[in-house]
Residue frames relative to the residue before (quaternion, step in Angstrom):
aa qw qx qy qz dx dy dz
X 1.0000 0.0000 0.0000 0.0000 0.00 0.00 0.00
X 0.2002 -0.7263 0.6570 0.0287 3.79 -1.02 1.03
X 0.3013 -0.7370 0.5499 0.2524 3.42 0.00 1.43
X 0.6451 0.6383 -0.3686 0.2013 3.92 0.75 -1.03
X 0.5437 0.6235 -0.2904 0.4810 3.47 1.84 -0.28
X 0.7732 0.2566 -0.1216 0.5670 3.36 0.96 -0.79
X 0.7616 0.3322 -0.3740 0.4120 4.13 0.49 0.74
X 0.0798 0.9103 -0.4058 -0.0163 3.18 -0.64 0.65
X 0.4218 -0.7020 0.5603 0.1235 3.54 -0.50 0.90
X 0.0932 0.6582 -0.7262 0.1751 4.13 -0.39 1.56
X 0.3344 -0.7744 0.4551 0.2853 3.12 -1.28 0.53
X 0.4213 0.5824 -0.4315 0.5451 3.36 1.95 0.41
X 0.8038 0.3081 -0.2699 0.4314 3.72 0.52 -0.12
X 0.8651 -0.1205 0.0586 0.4833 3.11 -0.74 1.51
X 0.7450 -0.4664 0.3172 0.3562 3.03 0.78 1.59
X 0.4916 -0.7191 0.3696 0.3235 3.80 0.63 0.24
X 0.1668 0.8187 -0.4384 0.3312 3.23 1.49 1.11
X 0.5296 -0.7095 0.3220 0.3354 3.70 -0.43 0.40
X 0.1140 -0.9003 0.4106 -0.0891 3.67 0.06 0.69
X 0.4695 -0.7251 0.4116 0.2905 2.90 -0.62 0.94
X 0.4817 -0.7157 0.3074 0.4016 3.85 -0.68 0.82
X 0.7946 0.2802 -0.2525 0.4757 3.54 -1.33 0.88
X 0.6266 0.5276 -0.3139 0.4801 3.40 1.59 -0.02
X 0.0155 0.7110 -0.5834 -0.3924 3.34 -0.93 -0.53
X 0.1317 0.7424 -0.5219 0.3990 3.74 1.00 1.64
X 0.1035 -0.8837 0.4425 0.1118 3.56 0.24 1.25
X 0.6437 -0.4951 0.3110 0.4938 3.96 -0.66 0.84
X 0.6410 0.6050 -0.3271 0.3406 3.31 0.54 -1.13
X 0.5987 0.5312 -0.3000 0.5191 3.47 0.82 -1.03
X 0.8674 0.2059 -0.2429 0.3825 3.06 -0.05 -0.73
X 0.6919 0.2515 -0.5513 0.3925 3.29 0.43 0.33
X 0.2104 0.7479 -0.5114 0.3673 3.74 1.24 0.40
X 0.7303 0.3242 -0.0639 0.5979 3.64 0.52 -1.60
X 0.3956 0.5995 -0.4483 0.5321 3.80 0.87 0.65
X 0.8195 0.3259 0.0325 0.4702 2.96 0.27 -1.65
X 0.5643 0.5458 -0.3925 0.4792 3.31 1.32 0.13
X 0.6508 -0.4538 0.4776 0.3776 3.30 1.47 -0.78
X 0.5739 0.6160 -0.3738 0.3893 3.52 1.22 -0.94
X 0.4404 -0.6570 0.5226 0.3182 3.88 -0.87 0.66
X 0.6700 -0.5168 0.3497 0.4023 3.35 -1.19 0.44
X 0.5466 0.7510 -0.2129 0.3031 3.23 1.65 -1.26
X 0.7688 0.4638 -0.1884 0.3980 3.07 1.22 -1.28
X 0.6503 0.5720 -0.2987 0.4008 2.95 1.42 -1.17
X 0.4373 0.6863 -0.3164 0.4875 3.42 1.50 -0.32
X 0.7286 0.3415 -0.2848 0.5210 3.23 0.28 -1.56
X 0.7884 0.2617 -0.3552 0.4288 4.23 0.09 -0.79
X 0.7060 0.3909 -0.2658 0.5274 3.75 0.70 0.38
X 0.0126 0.8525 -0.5133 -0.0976 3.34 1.03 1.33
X 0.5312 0.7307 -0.2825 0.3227 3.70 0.76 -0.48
X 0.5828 0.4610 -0.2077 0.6361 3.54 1.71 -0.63
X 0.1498 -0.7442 0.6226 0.1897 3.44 -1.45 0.94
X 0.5977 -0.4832 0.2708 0.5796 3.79 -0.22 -0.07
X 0.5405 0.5048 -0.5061 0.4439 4.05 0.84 0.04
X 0.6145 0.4892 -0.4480 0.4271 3.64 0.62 -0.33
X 0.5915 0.4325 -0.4095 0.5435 3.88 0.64 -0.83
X 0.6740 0.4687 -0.4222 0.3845 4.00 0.28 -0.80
X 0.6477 0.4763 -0.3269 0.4968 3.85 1.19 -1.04
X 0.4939 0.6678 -0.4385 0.3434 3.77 0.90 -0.50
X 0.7551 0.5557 -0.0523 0.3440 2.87 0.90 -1.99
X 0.6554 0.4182 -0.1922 0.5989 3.40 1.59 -1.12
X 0.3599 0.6079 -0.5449 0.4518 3.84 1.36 0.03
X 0.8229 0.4884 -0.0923 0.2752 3.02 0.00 -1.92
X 0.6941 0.3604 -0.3743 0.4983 3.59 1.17 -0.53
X 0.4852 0.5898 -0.4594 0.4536 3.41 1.22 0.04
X 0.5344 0.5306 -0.3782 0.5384 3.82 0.91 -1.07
X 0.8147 0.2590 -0.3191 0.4091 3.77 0.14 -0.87
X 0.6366 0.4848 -0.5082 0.3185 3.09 0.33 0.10
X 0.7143 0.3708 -0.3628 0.4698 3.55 1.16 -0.46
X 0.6447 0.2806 -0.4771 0.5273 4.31 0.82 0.46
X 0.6188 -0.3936 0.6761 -0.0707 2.14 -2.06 0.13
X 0.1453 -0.7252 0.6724 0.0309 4.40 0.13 1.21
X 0.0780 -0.4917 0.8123 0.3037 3.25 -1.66 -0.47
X 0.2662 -0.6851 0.6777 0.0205 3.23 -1.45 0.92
X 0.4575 -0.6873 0.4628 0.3226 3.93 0.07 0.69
X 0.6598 -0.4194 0.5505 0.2930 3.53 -1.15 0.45
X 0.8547 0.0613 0.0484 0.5133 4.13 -0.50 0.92
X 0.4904 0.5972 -0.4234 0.4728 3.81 1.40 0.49
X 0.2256 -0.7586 0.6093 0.0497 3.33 -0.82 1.16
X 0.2055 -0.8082 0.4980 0.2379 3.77 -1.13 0.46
């Protein structure tokens, strides 16, 4: 899978936020409601527009994002 086929970044859509293609379901959201816990299932069911490859490209967005920053983690934070 090549997330670059399936996200895109318009500045007429959603503020030029990254988005899933053909959507106007920004990455963030969905991996927001990831990280919230939310099942893929749901995010499906309230995002009828998303097929479960879009939640998989989200996910491969984002480890791409981490691999290219860099967090500071305070001094004596635990995760």
């Amino acid at each position: 899978m090549d997330w670059r086929e399936q996200i895109t970044v318009d500045p007429l859509v959603c503020h030029g936020k990254a988005c899933i293609k053909g959507t106007r379901v920004m990455v963030s959201v969905t991996l927001d409601n990831l990280a919230a816990g939310v099942s893929k299932k749901d995010i499906l069911r309230s995002y009828p527009s998303l097929t479960p490859q879009d939640i998989q490209t989200a996910m491969a967005y984002a480890a791409e994002l981490a691999r290219e920053r860099v967090m500071p983690v305070p001094a004596g934070a635990t995760a």
